[in-house]
C-alpha positions in Angstrom: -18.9 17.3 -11.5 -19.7 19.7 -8.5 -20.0 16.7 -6.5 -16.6 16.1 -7.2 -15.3 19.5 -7.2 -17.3 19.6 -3.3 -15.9 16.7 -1.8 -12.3 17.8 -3.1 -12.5 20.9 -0.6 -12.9 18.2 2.1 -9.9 16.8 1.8 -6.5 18.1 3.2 -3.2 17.4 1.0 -1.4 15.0 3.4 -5.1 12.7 3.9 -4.7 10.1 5.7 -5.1 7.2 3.2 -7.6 5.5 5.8 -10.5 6.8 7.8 -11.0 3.6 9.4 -8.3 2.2 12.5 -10.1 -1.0 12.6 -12.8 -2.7 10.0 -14.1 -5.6 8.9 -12.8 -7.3 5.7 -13.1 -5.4 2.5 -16.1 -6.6 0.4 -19.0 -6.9 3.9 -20.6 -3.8 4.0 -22.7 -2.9 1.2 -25.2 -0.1 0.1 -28.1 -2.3 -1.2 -30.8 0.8 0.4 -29.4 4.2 -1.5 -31.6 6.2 1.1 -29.4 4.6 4.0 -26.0 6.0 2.3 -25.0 8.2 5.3 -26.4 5.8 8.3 -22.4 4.3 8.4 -18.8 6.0 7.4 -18.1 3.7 4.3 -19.4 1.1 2.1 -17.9 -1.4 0.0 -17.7 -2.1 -4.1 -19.6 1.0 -4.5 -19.6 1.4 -8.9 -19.4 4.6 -10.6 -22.1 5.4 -13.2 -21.1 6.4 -16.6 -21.7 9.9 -15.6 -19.5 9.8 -12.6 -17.0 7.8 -14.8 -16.6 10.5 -17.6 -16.5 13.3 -15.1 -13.4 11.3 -13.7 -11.7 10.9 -16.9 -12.1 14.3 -18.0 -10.6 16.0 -15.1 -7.5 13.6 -15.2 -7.4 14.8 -19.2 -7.6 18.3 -18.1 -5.0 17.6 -15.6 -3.0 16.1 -18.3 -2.8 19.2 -20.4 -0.7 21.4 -18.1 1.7 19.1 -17.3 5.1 20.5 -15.7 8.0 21.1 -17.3 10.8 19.1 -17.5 13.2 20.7 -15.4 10.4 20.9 -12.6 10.1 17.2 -12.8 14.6 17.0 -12.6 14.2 19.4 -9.6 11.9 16.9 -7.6 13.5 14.2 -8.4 16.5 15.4 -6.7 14.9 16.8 -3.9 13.0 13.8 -3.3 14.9 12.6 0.1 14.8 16.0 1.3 10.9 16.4 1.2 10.3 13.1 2.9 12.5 13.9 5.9 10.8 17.4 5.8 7.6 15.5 5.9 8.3 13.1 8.7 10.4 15.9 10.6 6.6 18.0 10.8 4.6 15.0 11.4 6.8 12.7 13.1 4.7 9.6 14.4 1.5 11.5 15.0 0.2 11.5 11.5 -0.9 8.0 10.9 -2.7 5.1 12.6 -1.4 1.9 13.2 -2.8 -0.5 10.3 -4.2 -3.0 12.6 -6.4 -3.6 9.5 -3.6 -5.2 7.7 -4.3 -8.2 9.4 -7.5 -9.0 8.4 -6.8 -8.3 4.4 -3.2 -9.7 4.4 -3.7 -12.8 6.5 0.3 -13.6 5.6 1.1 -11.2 8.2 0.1 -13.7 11.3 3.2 -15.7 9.9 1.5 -18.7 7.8 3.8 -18.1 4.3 1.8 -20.1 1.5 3.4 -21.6 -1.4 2.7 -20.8 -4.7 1.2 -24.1 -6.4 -0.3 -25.0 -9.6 -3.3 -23.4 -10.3 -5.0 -26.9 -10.2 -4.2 -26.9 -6.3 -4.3 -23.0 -5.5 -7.7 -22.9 -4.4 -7.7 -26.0 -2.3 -4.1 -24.7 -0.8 -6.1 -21.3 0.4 -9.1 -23.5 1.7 -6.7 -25.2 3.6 -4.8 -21.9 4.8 -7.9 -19.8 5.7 -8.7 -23.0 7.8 -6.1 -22.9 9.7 -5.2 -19.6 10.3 -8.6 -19.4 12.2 -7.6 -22.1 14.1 -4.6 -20.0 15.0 -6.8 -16.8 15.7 -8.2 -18.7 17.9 -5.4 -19.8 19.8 -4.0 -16.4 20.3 -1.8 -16.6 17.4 0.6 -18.5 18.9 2.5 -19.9 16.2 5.3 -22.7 16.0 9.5 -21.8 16.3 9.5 -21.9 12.5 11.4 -18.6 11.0 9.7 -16.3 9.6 10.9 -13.2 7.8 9.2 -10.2 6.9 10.2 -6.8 5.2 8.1 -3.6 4.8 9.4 -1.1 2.0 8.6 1.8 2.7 7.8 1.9 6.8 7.6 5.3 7.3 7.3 6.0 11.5 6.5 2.2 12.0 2.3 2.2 12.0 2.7 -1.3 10.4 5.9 -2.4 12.0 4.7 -2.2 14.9 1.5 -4.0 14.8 3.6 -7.1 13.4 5.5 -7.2 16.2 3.3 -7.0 18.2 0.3 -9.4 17.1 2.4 -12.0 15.6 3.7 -14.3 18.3 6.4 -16.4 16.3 9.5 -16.3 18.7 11.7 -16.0 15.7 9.9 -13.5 13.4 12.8 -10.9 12.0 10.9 -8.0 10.7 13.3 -5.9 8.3 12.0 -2.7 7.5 13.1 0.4 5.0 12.9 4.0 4.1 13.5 6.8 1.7 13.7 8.3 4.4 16.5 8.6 7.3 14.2 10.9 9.5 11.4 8.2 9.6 14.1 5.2 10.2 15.5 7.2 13.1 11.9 8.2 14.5 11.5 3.9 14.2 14.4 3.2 16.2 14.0 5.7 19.1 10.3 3.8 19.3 10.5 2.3 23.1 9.0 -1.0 21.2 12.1 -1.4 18.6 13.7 -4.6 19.4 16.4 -5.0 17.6 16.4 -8.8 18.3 13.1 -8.8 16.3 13.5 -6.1 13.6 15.8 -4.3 12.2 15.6 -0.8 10.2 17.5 0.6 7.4 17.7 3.7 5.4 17.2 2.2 1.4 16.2 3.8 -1.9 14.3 1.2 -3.9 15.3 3.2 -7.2 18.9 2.4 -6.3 20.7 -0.2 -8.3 24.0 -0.2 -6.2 22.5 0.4 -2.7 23.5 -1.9 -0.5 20.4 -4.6 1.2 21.3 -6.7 4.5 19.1 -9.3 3.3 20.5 -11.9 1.6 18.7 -13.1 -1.4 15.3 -15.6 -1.6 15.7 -15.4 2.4 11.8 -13.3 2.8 8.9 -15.0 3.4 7.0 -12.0 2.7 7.6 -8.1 1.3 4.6 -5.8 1.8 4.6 -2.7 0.5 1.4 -0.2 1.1 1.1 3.4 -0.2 4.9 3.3 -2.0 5.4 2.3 -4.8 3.0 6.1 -5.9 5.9 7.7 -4.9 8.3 7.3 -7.0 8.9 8.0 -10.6 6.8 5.7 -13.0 9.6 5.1 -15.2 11.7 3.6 -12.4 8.9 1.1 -10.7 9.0 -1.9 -12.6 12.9 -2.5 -12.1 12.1 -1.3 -8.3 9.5 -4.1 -7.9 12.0 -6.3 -9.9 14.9 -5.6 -7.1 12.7 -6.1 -4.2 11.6 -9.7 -6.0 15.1 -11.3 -5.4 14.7 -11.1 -1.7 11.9 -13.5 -1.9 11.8 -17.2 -1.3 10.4 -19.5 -3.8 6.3 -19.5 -2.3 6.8 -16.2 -0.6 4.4 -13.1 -1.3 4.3 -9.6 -1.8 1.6 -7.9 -0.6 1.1 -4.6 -2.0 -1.9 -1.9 -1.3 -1.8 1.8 -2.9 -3.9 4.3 -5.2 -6.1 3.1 -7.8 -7.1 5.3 -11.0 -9.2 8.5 -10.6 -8.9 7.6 -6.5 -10.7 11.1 -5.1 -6.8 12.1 -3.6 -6.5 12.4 -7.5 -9.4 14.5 -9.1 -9.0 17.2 -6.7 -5.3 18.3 -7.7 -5.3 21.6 -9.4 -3.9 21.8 -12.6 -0.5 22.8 -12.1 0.2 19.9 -9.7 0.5 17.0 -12.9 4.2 16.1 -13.8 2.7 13.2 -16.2 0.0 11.3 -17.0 -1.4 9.8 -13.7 1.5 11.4 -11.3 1.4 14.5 -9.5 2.9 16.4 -6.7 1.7 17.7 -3.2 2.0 21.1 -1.9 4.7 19.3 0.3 6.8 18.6 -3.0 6.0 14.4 -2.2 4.8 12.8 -5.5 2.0 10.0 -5.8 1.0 8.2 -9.2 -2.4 6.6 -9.1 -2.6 3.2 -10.7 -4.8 0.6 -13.2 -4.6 -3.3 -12.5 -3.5 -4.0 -15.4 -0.2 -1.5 -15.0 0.3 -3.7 -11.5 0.2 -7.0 -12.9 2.4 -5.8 -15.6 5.0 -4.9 -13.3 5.1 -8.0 -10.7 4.9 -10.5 -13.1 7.5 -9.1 -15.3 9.5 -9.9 -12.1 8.7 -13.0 -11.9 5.9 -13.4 -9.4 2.4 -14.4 -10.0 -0.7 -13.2 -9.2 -2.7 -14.8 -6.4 -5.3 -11.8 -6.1 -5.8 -8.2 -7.6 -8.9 -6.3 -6.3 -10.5 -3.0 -6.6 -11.4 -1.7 -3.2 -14.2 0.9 -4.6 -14.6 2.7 -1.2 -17.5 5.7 -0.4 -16.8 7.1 2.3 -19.4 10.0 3.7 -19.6 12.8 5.6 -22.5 12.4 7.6 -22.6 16.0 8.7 -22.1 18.4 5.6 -24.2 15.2 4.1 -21.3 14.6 1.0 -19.8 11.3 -0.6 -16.2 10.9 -1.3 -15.0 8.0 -3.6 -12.2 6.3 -3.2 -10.2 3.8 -4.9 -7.3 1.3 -4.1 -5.7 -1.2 -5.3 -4.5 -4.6 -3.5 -2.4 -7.1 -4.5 -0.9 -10.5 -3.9 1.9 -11.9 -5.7 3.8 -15.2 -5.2 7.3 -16.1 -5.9 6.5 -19.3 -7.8 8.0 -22.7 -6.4 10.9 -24.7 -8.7 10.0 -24.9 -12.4 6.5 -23.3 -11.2 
C-alpha cells in the first residue's frame, strides 16, 4: 500500500497515457531476473500478487464510498464540452506524442482491412495477413489504389491522424476524424499537414443520437478509438459503440485501446474525485472510467461485432532514479464487423 500510495505522487493529473514514443510490440520485453527491474523503463505482462491485488481493490472500495452527489455528476455532464476545449485551449498540440506505436499493435492501420471469417479460417486468414503486411513493410508500404477509409473518434490535436497520413502510402486513403471537442478539431485543421483531400475533421458527440455523421453507413474500413470511450458517462457507452458500429463495412474492425481496472491513473485519485463505481474526475473537471474485459466485450458485441483479440497490456513502468515501480494497465481490442450471415 505505500508503494502505491508513493508512485501516485509521481504522477501528474493530465499523464500522458504513454511514456514510450516508439516500442516494440507489447508482449517482448519481460522481467524474468527481479534484480534487473530498473535496468530498462518498462516491462511487459508484469502480474500482480495477491497482496498487490487486494491493496487495488480496496482502494477502489474506499473510493467507492464517497461517491459525489448527484447534482455534481448533472453539473459535469453539462459542462463536459466546455472542459475539453479548456483542456486543449492550455495544451493545444504540445501535450502528447504522436502514436507512432499504433502501427505496430494495430497493423490495420498500414491499410490491409481483414475480413471477419469463420473461426475455422480466422487463424489461417491472420497467418496470411501478418505475411503480407511484412512484405509491404518491406516495400515501404506502398500499397495498391484500392480505397481505404479510416475514422478516429476521438482525435484530439491529431497525434494519431497524423501518423496515418503520413506512414500509410495508399493514394486514396480518406481519413475522417472526430471530436468532443471544437478547440481540438480547429487546432487539427490549422496543422500545415491537414489535407483536406486526404482527411477530413468534424466536431461530433458520440453520445448524440441526432448529431449529424458525414459518413455514410457500412462505408469504414476501420474505426479506432484509443483513450475515449473513459470519458464519457458509463451509462451512455454501449449505445455510443453501437452508433459508431453502423459506419462499418461488413469485415471492417474497430480497434479500440484505453484504461483497464485498477490502472495506477486510478488508485491514486483521492476520495472525493469518484462519481461511480470505476469513473472519476480530474482536477480539470475531464472524467475517465477504467474498464474490465469482460465490460468491453459486452459492449462491442452487443453491437454486433466480434471479437478478434482482447488483451491485458500489464505494463511496469519504473523510475530509475527515485528507484519506484508504477503499474499500469490497458486494455486493447479488436473487433470485426462480421461478413453476410457471419
Amino acid at each position: 500500500m505505500a508503494e502505491i500510495e508513493k508512485m501516485s505522487e509521481l504522477m501528474g493529473d493530465n499523464a500522458s497515457q504513454e511514456q514510450e514514443d516508439k516500442r516494440t510490440k507489447f508482449g517482448t520485453r519481460f522481467l524474468t531476473d527481479p534484480n534487473s527491474v530498473f535496468k530498462q523503463n518498462a516491462w511487459d505482462n508484469v502480474e500482480w500478487d495477491e497482496e498487490q491485488e487486494t491493496a487495488a481493490k480496496k482502494i477502489a472500495m474506499k473510493h467507492a464510498d464517497h461517491k459525489a452527489s448527484q447534482d455534481k455528476l448533472a453539473e459535469l455532464e453539462r459542462d463536459a464540452v466546455k472542459h475539453w476545449d479548456e483542456f486543449y485551449s492550455v495544451h493545444n498540440n504540445h501535450f502528447f506524442k504522436d502514436r507512432q506505436w499504433l502501427f505496430t499493435e494495430f497493423h490495420e492501420l498500414h491499410g490491409a482491412a481483414q475480413e471477419c471469417s469463420s473461426d475455422m479460417n480466422l487463424q489461417q486468414n491472420i497467418s496470411c495477413t501478418q505475411t503480407k503486411l511484412e512484405e509491404q513493410n518491406a516495400e515501404q508500404n506502398v500499397l495498391s489504389d484500392s480505397t481505404f477509409k479510416l475514422l478516429e473518434v476521438g482525435c484530439g490535436v491529431g497525434n494519431t491522424v497524423f501518423p496515418i497520413l503520413k506512414t500509410n502510402k495508399n493514394p486514396n486513403l480518406k481519413v475522417y476524424c472526430c471530436d468532443f471537442s471544437s478547440t481540438a478539431v480547429y487546432i487539427v485543421k490549422s496543422h500545415p499537414d491537414y489535407d483536406t483531400k486526404r482527411c477530413h475533421a468534424f466536431v461530433y458527440d458520440i453520445t448524440d443520437e441526432q448529431a449529424a455523421v458525414p459518413i455514410e453507413k457500412e462505408s469504414l474500413d476501420v474505426i479506432i478509438m484509443i483513450f475515449v470511450l473513459s470519458a464519457i458517462s458509463p451509462d451512455k457507452m454501449s449505445e455510443a459503440i453501437k452508433r459508431l458500429a453502423c459506419y462499418l463495412k461488413p469485415g471492417g474492425m474497430f480497434l479500440f485501446r484505453d484504461y483497464g481496472r485498477y490502472d495506477m491513473a486510478q488508485l491514486r485519485f483521492k476520495e472525493n474525485r469518484c462519481l461511480s463505481e470505476n469513473f472519476y474526475v480530474r482536477g480539470d473537471g475531464t472524467r475517465v472510467y477504467f474498464f474490465t474485459q469482460d465490460e468491453l466485450k459486452d459492449m462491442f458485441e452487443k453491437a454486433g461485432l466480434k471479437e478478434k483479440e482482447i488483451v491485458v497490456d500489464r505494463r511496469l513502468q519504473v523510475n530509475r532514479v527515485r528507484q519506484l515501480k508504477m503499474f499500469r494497465v490497458w486494455i486493447q481490442c479488436k473487433f470485426c464487423k462480421p461478413v453476410g450471415s457471419e
